[in-house]
C-alpha positions as CSV (number, residue, x, y, z in Angstrom):
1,X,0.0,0.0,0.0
2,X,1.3,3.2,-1.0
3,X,1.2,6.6,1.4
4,X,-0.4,9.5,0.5
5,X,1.8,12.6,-0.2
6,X,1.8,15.0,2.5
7,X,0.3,18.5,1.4
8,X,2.9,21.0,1.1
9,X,1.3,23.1,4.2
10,X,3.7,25.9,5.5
11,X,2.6,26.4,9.4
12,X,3.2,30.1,10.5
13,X,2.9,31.8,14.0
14,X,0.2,33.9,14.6
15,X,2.6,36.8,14.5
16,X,4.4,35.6,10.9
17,X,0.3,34.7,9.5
18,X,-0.5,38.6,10.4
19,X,2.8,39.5,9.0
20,X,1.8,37.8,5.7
21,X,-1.7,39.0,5.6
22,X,-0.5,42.7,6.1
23,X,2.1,41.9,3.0
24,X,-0.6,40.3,1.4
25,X,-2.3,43.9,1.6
26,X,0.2,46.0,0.6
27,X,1.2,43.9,-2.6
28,X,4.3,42.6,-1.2
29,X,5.9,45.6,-0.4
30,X,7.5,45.9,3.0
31,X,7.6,49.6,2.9
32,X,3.9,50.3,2.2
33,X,3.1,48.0,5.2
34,X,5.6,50.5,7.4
35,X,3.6,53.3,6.6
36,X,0.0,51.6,6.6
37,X,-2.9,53.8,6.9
38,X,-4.9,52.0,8.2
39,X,-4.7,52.7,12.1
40,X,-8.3,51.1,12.4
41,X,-7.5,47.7,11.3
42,X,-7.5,45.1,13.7
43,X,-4.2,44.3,12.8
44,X,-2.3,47.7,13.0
45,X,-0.3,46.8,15.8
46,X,1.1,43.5,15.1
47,X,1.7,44.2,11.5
48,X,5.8,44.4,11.4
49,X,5.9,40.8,12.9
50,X,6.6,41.8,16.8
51,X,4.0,41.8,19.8
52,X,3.6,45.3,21.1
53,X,2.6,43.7,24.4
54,X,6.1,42.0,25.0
55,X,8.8,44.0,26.7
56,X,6.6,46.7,28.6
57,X,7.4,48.4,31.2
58,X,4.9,48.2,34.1
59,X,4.5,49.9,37.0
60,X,4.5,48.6,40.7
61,X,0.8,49.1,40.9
62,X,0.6,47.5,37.5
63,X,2.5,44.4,38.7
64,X,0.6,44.1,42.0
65,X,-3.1,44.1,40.1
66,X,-1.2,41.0,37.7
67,X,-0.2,39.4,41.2
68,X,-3.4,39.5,42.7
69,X,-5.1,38.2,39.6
70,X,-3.1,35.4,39.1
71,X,-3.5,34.6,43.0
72,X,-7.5,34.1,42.2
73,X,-7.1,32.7,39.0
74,X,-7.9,28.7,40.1
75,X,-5.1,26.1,39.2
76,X,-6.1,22.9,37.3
77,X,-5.2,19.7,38.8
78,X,-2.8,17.7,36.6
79,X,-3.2,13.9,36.6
């Protein structure tokens, strides 16, 4: 019996699928999606590939609301 042929399916990151998409949008051109107008889009933020989120600075009240949170959030038993 013979195997099928796997489909030639390139699996991206969430981050390098936006990426695409905004490429997609701008007709390939890297520069067009640097100065995208379209601040409204969804997208907007994540569009040069990086997470805006990662890397930010937070305050110590900031930090304190994220420790109390994660104190309430309920832990799921393994096993």
């Amino acid at each position: 019996m013979k195997s099928k042929p796997k489909p030639s399916v390139k699996v991206l990151t969430p981050l390098k699928a936006i990426r695409t998409k905004c490429l997609d949008c701008c007709c390939g051109q890297k520069r067009e999606v640097q100065l995208c107008p379209c601040t409204d889009c969804s997208l907007y933020p994540y569009r040069l590939g990086r997470n805006p989120n990662v890397g930010k600075q937070m305050s110590y009240d900031q930090r304190m609301l994220l420790v109390a949170r994660f104190k309430k959030t309920p832990t799921p038993l393994l096993g």
